[in-house]
PDB file of N, CA, C and O in Angstrom:
ATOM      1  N   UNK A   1     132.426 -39.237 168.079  1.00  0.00           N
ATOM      2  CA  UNK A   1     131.176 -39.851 168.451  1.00  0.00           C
ATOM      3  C   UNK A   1     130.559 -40.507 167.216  1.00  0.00           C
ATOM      4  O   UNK A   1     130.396 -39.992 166.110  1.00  0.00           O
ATOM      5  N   UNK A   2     130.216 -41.865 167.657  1.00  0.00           N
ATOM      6  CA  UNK A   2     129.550 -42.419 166.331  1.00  0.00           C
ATOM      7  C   UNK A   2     127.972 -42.246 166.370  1.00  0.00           C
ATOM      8  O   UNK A   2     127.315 -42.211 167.411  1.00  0.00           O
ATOM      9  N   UNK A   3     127.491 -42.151 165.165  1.00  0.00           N
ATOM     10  CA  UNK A   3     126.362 -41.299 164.729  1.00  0.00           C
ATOM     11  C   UNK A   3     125.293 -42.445 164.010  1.00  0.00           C
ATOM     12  O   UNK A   3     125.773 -43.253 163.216  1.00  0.00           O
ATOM     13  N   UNK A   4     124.107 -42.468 164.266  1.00  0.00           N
ATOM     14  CA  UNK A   4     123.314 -43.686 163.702  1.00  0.00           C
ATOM     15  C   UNK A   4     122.036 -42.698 163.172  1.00  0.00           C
ATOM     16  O   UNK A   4     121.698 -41.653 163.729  1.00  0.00           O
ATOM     17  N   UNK A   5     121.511 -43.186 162.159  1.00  0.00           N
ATOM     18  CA  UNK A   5     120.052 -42.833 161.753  1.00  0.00           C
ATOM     19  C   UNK A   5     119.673 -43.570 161.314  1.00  0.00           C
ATOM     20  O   UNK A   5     120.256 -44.304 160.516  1.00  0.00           O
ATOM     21  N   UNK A   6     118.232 -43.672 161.774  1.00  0.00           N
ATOM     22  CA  UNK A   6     117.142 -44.842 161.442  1.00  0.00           C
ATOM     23  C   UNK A   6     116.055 -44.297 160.419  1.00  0.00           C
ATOM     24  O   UNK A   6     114.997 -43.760 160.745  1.00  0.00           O
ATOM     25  N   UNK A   7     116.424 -44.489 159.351  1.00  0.00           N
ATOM     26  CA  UNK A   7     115.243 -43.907 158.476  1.00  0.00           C
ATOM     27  C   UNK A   7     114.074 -44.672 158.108  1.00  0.00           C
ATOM     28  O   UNK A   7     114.438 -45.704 157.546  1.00  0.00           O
ATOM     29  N   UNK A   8     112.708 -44.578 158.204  1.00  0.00           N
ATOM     30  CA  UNK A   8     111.544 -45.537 158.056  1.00  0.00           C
ATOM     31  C   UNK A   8     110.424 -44.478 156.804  1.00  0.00           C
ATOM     32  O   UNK A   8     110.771 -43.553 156.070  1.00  0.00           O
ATOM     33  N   UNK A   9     109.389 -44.956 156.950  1.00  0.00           N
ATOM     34  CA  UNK A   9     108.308 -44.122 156.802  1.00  0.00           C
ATOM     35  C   UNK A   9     107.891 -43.368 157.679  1.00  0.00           C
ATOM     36  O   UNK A   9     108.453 -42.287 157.852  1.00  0.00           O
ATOM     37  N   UNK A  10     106.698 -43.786 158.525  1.00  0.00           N
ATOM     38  CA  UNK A  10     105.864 -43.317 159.701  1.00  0.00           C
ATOM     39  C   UNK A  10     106.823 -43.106 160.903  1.00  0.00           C
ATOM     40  O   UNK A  10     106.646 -42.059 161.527  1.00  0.00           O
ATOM     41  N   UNK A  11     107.901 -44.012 161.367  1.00  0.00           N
ATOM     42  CA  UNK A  11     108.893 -43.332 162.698  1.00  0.00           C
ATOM     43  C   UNK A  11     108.277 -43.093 163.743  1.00  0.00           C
ATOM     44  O   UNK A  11     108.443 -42.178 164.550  1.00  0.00           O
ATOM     45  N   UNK A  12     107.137 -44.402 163.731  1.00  0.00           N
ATOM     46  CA  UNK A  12     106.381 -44.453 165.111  1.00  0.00           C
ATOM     47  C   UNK A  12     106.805 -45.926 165.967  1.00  0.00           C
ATOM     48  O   UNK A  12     107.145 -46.153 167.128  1.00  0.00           O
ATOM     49  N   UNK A  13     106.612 -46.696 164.862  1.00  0.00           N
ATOM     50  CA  UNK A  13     106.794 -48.341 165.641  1.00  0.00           C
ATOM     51  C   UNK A  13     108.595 -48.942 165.734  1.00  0.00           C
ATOM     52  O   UNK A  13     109.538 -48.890 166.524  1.00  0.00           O
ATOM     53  N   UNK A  14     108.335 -49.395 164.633  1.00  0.00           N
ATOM     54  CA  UNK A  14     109.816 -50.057 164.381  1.00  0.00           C
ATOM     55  C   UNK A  14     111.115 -49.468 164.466  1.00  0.00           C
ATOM     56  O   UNK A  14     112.023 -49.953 165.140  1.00  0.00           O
ATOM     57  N   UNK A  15     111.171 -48.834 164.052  1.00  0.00           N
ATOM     58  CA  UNK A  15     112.456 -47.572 163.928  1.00  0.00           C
ATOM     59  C   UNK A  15     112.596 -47.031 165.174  1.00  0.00           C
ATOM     60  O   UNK A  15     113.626 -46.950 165.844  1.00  0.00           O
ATOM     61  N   UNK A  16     110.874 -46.463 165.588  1.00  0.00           N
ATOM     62  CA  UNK A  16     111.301 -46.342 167.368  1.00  0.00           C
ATOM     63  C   UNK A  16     111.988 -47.080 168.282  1.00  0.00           C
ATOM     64  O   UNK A  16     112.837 -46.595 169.032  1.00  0.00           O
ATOM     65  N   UNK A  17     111.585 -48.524 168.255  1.00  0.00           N
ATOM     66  CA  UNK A  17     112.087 -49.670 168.743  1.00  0.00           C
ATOM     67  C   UNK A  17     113.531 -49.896 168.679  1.00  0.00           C
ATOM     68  O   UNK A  17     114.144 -50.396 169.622  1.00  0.00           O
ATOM     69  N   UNK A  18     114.087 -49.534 167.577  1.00  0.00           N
ATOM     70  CA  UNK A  18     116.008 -49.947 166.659  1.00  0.00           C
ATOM     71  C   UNK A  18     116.120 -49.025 167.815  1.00  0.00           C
ATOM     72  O   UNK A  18     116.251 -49.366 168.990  1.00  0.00           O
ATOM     73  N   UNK A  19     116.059 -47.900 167.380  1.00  0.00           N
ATOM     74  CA  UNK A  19     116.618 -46.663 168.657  1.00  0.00           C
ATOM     75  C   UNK A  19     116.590 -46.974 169.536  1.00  0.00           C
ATOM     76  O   UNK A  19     117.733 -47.301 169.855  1.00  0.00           O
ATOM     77  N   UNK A  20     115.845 -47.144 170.390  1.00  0.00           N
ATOM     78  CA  UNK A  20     115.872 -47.270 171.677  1.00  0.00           C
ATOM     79  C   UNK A  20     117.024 -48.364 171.664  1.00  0.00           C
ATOM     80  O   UNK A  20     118.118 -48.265 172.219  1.00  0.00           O
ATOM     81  N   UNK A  21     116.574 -49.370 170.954  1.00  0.00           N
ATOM     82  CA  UNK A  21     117.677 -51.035 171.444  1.00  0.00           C
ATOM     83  C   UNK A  21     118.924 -50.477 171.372  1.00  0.00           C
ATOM     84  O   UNK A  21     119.657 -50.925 172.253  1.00  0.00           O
ATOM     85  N   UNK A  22     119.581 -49.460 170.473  1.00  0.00           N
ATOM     86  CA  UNK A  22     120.949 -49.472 169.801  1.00  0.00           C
ATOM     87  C   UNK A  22     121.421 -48.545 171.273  1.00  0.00           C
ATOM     88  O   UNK A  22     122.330 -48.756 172.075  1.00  0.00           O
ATOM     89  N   UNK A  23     120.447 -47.528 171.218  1.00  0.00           N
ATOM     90  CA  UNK A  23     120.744 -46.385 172.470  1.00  0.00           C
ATOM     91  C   UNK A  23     121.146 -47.529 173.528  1.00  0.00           C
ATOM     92  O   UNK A  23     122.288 -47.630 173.978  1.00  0.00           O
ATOM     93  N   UNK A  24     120.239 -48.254 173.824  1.00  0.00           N
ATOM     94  CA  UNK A  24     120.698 -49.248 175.308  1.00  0.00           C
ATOM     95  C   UNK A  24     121.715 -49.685 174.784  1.00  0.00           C
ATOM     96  O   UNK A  24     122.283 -49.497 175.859  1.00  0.00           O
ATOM     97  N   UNK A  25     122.641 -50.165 174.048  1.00  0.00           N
ATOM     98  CA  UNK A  25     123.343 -50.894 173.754  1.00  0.00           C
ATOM     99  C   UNK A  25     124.836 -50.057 174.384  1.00  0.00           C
ATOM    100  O   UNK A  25     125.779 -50.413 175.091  1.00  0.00           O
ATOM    101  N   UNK A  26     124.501 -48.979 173.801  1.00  0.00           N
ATOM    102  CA  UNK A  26     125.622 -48.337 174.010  1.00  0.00           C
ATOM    103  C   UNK A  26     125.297 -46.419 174.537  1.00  0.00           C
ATOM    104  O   UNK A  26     124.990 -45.739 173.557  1.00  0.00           O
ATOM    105  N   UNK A  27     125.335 -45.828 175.540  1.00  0.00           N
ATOM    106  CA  UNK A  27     124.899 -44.650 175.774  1.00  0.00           C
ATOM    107  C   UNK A  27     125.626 -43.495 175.211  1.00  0.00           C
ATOM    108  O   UNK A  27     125.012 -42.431 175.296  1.00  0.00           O
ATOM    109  N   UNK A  28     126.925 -43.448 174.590  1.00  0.00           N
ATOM    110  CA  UNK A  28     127.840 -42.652 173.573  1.00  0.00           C
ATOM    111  C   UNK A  28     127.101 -42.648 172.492  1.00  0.00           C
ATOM    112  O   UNK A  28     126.760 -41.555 172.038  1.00  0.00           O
ATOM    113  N   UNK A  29     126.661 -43.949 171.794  1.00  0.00           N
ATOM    114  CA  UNK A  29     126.202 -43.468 170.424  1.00  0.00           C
ATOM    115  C   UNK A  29     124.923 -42.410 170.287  1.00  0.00           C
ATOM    116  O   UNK A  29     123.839 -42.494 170.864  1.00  0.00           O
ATOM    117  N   UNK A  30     125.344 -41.455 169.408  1.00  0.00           N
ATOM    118  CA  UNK A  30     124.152 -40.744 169.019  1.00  0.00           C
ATOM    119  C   UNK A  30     123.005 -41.423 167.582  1.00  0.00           C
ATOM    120  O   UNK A  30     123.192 -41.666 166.389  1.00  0.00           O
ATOM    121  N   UNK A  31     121.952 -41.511 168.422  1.00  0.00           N
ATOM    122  CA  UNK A  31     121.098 -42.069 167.510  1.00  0.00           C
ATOM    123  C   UNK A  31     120.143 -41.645 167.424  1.00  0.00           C
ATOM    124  O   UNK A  31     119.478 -41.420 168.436  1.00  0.00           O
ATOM    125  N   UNK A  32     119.586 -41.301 165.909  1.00  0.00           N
ATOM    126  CA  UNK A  32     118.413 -40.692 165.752  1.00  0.00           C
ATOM    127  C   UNK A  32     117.434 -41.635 164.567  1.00  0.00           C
ATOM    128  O   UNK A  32     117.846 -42.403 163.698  1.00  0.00           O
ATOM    129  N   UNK A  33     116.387 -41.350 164.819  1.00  0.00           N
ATOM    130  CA  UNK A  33     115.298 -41.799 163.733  1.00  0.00           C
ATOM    131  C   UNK A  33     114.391 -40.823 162.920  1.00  0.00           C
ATOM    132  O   UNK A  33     114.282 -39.625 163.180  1.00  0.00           O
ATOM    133  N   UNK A  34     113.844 -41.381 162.050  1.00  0.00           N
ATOM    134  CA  UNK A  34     113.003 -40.650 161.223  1.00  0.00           C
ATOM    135  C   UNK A  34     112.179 -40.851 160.284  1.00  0.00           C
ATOM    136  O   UNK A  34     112.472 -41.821 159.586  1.00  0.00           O
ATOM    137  N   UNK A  35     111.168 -40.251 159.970  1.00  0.00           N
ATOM    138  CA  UNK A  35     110.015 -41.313 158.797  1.00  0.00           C
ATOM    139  C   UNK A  35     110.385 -40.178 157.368  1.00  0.00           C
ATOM    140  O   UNK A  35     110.875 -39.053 157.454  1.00  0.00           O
ATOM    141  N   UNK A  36     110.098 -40.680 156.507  1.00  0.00           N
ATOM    142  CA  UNK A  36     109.659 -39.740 155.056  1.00  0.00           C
ATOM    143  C   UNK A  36     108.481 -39.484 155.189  1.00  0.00           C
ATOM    144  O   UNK A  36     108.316 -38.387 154.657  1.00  0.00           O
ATOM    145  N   UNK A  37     107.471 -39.879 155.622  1.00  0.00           N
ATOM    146  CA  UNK A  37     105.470 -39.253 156.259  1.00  0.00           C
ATOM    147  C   UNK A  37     105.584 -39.686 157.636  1.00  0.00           C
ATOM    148  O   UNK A  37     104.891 -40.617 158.049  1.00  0.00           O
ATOM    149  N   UNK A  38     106.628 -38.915 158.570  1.00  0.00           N
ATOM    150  CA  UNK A  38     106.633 -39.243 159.961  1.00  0.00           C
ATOM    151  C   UNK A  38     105.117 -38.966 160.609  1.00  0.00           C
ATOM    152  O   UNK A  38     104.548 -37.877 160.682  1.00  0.00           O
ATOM    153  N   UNK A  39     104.676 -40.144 161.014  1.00  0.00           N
ATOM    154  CA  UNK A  39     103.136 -40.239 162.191  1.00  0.00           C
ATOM    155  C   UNK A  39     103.256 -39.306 163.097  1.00  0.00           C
ATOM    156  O   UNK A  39     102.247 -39.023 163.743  1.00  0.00           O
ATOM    157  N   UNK A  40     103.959 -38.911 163.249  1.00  0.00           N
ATOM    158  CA  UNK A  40     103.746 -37.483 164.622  1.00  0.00           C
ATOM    159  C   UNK A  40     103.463 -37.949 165.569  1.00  0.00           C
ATOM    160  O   UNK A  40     103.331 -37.033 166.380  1.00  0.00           O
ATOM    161  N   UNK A  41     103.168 -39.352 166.256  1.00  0.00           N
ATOM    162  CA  UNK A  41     102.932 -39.572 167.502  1.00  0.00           C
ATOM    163  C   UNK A  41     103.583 -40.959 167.710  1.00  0.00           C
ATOM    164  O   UNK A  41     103.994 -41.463 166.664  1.00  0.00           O
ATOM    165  N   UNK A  42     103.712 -41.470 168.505  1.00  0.00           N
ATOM    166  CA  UNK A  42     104.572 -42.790 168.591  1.00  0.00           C
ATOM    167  C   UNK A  42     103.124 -43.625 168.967  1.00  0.00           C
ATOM    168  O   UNK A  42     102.126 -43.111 169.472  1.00  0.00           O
ATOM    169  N   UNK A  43     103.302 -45.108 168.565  1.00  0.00           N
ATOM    170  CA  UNK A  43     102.499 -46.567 168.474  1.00  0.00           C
ATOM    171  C   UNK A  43     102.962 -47.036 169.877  1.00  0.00           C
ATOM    172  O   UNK A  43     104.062 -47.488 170.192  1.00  0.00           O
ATOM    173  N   UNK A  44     101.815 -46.815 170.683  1.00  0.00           N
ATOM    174  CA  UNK A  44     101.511 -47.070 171.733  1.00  0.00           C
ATOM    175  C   UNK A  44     102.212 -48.301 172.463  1.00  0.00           C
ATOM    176  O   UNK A  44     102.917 -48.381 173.469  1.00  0.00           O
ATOM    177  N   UNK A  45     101.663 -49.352 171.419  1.00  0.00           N
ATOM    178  CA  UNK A  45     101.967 -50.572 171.560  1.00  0.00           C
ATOM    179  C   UNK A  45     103.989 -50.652 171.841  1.00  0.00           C
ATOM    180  O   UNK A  45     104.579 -51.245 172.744  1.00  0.00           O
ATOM    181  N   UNK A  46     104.712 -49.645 170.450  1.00  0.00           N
ATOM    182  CA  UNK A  46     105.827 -50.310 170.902  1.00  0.00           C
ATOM    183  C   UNK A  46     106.470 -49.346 171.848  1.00  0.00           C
ATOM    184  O   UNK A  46     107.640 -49.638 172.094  1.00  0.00           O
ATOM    185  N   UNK A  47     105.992 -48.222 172.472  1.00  0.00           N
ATOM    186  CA  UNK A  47     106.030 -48.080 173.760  1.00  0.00           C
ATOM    187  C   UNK A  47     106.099 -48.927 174.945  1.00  0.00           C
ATOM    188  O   UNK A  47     107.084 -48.934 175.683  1.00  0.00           O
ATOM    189  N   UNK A  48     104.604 -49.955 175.211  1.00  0.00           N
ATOM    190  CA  UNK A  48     104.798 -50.329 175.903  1.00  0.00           C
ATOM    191  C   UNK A  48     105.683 -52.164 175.860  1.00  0.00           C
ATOM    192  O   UNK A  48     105.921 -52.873 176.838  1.00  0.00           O
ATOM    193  N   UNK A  49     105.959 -52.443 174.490  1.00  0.00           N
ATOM    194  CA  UNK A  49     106.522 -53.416 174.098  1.00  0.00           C
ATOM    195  C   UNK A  49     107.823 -53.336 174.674  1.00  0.00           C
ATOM    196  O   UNK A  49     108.420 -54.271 175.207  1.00  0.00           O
ATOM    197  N   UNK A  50     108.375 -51.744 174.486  1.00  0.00           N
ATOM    198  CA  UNK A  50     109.790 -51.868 174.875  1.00  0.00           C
ATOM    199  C   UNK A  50     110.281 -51.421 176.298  1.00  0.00           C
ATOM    200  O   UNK A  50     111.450 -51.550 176.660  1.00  0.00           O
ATOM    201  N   UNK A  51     109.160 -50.818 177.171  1.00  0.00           N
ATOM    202  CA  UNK A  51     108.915 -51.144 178.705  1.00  0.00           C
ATOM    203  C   UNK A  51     108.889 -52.062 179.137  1.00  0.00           C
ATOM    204  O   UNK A  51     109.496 -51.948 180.202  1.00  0.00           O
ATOM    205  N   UNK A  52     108.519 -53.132 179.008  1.00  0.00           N
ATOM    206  CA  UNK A  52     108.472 -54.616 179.074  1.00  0.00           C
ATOM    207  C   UNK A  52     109.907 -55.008 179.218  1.00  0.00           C
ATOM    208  O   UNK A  52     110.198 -55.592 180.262  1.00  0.00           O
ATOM    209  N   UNK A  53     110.736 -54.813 178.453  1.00  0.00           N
ATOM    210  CA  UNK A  53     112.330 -54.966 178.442  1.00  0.00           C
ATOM    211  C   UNK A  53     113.253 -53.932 179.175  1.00  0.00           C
ATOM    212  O   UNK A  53     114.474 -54.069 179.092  1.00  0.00           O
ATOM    213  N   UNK A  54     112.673 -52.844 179.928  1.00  0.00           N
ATOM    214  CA  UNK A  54     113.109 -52.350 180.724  1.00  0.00           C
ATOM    215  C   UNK A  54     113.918 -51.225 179.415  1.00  0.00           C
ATOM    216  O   UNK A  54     115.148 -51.263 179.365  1.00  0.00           O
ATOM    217  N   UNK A  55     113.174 -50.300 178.444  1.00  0.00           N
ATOM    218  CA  UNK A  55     113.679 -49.429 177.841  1.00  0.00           C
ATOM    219  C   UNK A  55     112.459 -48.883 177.563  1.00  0.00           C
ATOM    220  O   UNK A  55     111.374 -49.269 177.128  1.00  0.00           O
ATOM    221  N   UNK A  56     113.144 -47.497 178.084  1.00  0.00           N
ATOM    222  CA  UNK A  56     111.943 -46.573 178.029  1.00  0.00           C
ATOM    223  C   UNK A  56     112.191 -45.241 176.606  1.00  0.00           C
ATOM    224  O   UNK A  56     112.868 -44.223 176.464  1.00  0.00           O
ATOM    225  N   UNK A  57     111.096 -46.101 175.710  1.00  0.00           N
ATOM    226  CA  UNK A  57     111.359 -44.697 174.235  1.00  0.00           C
ATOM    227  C   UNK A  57     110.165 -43.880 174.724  1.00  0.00           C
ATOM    228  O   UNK A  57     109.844 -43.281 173.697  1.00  0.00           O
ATOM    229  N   UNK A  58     109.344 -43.513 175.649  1.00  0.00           N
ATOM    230  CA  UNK A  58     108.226 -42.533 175.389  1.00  0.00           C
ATOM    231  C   UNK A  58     108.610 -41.137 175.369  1.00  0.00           C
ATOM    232  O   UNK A  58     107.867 -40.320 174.825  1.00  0.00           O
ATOM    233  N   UNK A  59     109.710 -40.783 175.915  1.00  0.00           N
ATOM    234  CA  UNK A  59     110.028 -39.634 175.487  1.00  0.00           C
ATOM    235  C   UNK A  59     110.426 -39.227 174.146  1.00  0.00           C
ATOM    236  O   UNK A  59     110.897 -38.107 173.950  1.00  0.00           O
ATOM    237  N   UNK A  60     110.245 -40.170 173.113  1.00  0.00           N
ATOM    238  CA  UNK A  60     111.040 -39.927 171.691  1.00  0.00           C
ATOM    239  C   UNK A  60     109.774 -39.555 170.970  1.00  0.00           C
ATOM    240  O   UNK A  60     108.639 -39.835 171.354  1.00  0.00           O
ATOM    241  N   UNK A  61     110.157 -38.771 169.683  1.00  0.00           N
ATOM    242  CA  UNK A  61     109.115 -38.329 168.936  1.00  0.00           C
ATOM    243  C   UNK A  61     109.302 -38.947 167.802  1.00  0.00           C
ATOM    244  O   UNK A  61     110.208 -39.740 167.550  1.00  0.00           O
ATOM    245  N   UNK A  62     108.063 -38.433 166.787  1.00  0.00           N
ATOM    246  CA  UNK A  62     108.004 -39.019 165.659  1.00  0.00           C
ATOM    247  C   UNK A  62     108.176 -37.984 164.779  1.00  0.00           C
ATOM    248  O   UNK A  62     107.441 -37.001 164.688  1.00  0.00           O
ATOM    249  N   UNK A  63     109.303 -38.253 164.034  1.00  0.00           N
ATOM    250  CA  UNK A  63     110.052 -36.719 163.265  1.00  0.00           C
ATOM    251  C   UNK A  63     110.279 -37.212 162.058  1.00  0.00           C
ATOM    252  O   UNK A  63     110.776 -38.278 161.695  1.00  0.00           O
ATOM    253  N   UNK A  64     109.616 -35.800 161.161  1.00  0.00           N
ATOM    254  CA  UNK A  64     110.152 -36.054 159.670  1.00  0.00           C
ATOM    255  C   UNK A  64     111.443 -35.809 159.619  1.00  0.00           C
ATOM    256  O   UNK A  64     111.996 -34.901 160.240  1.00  0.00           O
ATOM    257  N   UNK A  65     112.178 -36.886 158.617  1.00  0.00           N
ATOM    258  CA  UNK A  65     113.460 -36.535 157.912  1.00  0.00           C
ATOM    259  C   UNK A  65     113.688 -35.030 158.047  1.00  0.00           C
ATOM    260  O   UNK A  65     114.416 -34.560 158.921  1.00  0.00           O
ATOM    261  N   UNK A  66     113.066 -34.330 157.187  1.00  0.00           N
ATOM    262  CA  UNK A  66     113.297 -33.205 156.849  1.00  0.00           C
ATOM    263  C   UNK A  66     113.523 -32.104 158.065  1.00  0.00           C
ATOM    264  O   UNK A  66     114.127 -31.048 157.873  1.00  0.00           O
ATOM    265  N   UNK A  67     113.116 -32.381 158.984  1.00  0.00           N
ATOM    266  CA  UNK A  67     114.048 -31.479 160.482  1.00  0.00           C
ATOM    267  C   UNK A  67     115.379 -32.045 160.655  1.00  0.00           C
ATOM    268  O   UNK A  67     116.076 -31.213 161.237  1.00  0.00           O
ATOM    269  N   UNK A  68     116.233 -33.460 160.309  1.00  0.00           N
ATOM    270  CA  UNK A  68     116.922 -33.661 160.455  1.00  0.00           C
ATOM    271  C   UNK A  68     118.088 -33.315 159.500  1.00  0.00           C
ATOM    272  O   UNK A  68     119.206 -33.821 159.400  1.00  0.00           O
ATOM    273  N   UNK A  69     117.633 -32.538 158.985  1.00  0.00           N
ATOM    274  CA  UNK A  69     118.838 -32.123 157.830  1.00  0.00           C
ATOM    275  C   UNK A  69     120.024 -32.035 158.315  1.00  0.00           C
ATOM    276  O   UNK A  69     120.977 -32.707 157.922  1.00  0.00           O
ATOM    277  N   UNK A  70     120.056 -31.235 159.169  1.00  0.00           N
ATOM    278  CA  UNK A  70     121.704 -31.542 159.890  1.00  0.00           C
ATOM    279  C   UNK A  70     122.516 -32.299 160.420  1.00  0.00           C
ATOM    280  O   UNK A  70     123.739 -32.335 160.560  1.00  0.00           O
ATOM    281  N   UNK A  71     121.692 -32.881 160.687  1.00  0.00           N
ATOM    282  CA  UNK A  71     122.112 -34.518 160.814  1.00  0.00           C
ATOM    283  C   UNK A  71     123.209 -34.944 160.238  1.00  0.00           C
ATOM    284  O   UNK A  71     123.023 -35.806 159.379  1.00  0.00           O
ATOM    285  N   UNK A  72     124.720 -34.495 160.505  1.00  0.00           N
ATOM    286  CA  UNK A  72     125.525 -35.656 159.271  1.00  0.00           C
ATOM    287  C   UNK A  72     126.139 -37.085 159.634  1.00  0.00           C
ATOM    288  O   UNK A  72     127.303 -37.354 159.930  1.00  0.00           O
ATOM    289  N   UNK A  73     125.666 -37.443 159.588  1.00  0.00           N
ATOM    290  CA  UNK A  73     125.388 -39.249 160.024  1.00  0.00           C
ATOM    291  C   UNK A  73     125.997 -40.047 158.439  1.00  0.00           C
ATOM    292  O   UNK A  73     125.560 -40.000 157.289  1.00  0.00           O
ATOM    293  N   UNK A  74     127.416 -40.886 159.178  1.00  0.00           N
ATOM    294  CA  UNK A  74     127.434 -41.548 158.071  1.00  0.00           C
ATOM    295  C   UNK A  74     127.316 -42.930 157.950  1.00  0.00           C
ATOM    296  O   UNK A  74     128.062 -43.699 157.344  1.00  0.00           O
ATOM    297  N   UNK A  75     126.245 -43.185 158.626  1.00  0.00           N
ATOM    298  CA  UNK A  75     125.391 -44.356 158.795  1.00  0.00           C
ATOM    299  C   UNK A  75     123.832 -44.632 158.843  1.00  0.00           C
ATOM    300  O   UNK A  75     123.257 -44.674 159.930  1.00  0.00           O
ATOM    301  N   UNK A  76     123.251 -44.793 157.818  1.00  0.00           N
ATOM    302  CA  UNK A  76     121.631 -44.707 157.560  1.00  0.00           C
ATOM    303  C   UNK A  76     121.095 -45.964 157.605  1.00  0.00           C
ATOM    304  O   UNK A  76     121.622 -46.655 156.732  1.00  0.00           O
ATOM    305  N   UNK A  77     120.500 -46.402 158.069  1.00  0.00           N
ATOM    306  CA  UNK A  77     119.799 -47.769 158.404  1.00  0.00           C
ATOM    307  C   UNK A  77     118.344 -47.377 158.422  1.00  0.00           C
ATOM    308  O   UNK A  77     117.768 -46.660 159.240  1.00  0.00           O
ATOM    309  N   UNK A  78     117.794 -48.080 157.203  1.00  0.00           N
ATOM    310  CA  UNK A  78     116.562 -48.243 156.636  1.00  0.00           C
ATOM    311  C   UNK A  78     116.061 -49.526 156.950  1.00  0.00           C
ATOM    312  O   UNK A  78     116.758 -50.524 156.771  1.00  0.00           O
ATOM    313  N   UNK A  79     114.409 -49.617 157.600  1.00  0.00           N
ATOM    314  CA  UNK A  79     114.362 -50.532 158.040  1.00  0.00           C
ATOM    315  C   UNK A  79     114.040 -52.141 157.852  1.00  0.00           C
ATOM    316  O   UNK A  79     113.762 -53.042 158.643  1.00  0.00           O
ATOM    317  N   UNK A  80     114.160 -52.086 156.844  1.00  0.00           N
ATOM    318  CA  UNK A  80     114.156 -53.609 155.991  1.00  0.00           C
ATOM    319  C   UNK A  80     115.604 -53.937 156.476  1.00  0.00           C
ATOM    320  O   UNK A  80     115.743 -55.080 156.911  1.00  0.00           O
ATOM    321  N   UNK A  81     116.696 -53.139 156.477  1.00  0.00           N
ATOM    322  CA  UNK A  81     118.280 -53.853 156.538  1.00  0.00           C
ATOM    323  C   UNK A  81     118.518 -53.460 157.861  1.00  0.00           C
ATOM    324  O   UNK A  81     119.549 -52.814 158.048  1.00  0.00           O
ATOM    325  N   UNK A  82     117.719 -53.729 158.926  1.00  0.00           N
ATOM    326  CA  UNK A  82     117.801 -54.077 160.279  1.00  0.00           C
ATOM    327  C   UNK A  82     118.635 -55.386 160.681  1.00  0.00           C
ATOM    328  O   UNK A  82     117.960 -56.276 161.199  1.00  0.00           O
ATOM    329  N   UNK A  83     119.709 -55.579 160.552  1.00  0.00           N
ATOM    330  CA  UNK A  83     120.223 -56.750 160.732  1.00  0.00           C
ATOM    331  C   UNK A  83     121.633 -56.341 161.587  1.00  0.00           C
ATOM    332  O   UNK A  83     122.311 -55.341 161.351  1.00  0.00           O
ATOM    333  N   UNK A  84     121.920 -57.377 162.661  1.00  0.00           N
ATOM    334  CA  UNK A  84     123.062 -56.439 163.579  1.00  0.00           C
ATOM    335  C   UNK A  84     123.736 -55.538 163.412  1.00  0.00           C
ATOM    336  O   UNK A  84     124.844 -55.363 162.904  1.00  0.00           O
ATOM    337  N   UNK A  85     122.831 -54.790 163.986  1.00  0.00           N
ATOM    338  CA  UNK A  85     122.737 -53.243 163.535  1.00  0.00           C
ATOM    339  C   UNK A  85     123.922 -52.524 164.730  1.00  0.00           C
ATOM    340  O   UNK A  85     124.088 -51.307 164.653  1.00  0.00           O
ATOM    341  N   UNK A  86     124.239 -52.842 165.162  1.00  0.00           N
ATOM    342  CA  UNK A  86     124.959 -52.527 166.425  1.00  0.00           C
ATOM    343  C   UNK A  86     126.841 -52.999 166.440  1.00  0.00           C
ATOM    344  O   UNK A  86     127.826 -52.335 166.765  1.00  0.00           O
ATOM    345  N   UNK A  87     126.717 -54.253 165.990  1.00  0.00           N
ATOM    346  CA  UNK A  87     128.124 -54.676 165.342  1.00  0.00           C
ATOM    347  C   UNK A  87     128.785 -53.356 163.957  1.00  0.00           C
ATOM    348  O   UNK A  87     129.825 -52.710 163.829  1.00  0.00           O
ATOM    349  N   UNK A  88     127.347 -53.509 163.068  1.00  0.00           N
ATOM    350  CA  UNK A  88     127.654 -52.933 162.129  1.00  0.00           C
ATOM    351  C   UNK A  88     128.110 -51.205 162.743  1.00  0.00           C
ATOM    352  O   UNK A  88     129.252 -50.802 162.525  1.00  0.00           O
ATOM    353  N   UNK A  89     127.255 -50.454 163.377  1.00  0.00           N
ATOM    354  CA  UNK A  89     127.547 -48.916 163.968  1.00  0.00           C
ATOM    355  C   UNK A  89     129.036 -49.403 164.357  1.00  0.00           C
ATOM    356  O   UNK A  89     129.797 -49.569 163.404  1.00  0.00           O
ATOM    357  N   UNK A  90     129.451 -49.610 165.437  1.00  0.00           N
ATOM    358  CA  UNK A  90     130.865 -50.247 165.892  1.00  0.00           C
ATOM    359  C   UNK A  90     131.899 -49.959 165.233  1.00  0.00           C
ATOM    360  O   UNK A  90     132.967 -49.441 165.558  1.00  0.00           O
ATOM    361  N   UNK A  91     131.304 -50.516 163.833  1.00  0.00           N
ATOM    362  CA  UNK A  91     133.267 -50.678 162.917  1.00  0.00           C
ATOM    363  C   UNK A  91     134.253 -49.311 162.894  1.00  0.00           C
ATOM    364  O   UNK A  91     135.372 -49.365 162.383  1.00  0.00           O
TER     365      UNK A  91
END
């Protein structure tokens, strides 16, 4: 199983958003996100931004890194290098 992590700051808006898109993309991949000062609540807005497109993240939380320690993911995507992010998981 291929393994994705989205590492941000806060792990409310943007990073929420990658997840969800990558998850639709493909329902095998395991994908997780996470902030370094995770917001603890998800941004409303890209909730309903990504309802709009028929993907539903409201069930996802906003989690520090640091619960994810176990996580061994050997793919980290930070979100400045958001760039086909989905080709790239793939290889």
């Amino acid at each position: 199983m291929k393994k994705v992590l989205i590492l941000c700051t806060g792990n409310s808006c943007r990073s929420q958003m990658t997840h969800g898109w990558l998850q639709s993309f493909d329902k095998d991949l395991y994908v997780r996100s996470a902030g370094t000062n995770a917001a603890g609540k998800l941004n409303e807005g890209a909730v309903a931004a990504m309802a709009e497109v028929g993907i539903d993240i409201s069930n996802h939380t906003s989690d520090s890194i640091w619960v994810l320690t176990t996580l061994h993911t050997p793919l980290v995507l930070l979100k400045k290098s958001i760039v086909s992010l989905y080709a790239f998981a793939m290889r």
